[in-house]
GUNU-645481 format. One record per residue (C-alpha): residue number from 1; residue in three letters; x, y, z. Coordinates in nm, 4 decimals. Each point is the difference from the previous one (the first is absolute). Last residue first. Layout:
N
<resi = NUM | resn = ala | c1 = X | c2 = Y | c3 = Z>
...
% end
This chain:
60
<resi = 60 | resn = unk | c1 = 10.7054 | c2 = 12.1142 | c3 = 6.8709>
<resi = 59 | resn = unk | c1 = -0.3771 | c2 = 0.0143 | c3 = 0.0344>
<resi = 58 | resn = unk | c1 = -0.0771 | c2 = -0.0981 | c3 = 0.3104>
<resi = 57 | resn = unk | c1 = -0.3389 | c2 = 0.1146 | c3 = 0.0801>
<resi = 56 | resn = unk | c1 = -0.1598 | c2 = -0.2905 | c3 = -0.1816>
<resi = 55 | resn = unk | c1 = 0.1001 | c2 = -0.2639 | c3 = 0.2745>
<resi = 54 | resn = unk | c1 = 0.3070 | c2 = -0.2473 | c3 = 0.0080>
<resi = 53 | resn = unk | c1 = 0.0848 | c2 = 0.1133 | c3 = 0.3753>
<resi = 52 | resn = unk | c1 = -0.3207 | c2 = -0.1849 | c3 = 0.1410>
<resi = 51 | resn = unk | c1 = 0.1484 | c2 = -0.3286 | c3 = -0.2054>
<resi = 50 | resn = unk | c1 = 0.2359 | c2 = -0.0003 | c3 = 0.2830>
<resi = 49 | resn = unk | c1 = 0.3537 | c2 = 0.0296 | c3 = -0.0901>
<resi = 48 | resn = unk | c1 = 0.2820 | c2 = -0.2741 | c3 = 0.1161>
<resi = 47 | resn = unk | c1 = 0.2575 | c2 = 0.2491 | c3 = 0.1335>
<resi = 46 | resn = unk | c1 = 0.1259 | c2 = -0.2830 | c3 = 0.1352>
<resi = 45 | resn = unk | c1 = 0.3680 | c2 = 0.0722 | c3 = 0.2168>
<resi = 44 | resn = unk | c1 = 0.2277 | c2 = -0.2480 | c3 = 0.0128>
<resi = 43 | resn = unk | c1 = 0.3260 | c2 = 0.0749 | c3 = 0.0511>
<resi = 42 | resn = unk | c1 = 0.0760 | c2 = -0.3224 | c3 = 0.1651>
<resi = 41 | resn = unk | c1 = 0.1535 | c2 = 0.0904 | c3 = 0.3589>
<resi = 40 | resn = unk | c1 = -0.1714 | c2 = 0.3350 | c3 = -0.0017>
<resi = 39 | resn = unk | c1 = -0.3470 | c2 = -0.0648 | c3 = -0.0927>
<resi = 38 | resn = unk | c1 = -0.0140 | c2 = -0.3710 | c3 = 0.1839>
<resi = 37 | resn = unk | c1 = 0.1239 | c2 = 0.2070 | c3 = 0.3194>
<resi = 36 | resn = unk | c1 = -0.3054 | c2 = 0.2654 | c3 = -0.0616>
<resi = 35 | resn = unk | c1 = -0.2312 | c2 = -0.2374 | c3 = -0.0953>
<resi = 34 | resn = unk | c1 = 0.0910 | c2 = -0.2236 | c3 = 0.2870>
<resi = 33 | resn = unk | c1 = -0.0069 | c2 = 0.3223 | c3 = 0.2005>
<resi = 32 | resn = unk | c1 = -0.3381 | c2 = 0.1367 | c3 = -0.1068>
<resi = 31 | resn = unk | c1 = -0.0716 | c2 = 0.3078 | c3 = -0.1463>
<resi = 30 | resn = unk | c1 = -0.0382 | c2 = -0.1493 | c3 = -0.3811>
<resi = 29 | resn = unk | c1 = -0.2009 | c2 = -0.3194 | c3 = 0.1494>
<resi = 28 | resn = unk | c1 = -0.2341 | c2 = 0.2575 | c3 = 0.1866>
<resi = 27 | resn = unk | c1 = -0.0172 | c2 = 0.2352 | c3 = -0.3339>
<resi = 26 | resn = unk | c1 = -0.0770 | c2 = -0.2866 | c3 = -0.2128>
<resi = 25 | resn = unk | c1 = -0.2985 | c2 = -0.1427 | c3 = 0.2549>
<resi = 24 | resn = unk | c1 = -0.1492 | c2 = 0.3077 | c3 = 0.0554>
<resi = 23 | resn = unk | c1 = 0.0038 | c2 = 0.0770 | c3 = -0.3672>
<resi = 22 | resn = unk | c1 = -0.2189 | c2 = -0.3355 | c3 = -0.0527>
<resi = 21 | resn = unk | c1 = -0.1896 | c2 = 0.0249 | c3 = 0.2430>
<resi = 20 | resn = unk | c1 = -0.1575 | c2 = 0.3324 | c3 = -0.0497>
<resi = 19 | resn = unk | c1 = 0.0247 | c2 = -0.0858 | c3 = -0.4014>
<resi = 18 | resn = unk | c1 = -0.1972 | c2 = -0.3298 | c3 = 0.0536>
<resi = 17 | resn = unk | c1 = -0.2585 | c2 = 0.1752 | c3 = 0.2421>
<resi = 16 | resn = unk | c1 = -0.1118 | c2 = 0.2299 | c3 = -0.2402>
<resi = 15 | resn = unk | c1 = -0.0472 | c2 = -0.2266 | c3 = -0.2617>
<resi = 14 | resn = unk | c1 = -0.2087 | c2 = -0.1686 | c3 = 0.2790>
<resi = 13 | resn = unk | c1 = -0.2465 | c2 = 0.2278 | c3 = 0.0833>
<resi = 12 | resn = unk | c1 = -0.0377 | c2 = 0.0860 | c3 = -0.4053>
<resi = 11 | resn = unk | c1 = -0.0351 | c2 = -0.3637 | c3 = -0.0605>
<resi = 10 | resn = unk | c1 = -0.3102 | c2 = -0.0024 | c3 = 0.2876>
<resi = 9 | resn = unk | c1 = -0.1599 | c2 = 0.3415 | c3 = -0.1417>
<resi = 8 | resn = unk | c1 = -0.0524 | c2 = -0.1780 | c3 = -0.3669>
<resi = 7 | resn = unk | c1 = -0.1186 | c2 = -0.3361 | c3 = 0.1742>
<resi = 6 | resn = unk | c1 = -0.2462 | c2 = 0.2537 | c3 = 0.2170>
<resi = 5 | resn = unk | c1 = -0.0987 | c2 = 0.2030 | c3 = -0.3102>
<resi = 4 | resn = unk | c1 = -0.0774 | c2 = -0.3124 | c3 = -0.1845>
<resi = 3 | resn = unk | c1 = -0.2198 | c2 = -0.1680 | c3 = 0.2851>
<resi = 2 | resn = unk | c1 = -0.1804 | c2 = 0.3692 | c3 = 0.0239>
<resi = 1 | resn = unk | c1 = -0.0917 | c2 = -0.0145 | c3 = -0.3814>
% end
């Protein structure tokens, strides 16, 4: 029972740590100048959606 708790707690750990990094990472790109210059000289802007924003709670 304690070897399944301790996987269970481990993917939980690093769930967690997969969305810090991941919206740290989209946010520094976003701020950045190269995203900045690549955002204005291309028009590109990704509004790629997380699958965080697909959740029950957004029923539209």
């Amino acid at each position: 029972m304690g070897i399944i708790l301790s996987i269970f707690y481990g993917f939980v750990g690093l769930f967690i740590l997969y969305i810090v990094i991941e919206t740290s990472v989209r946010k520094g790109i976003n701020s950045s100048i190269i995203g900045q210059f690549i955002e204005k000289k291309y028009g590109i802007k990704e509004d790629k959606k997380s699958f965080l924003d697909d959740d029950l709670d957004n029923d539209k």
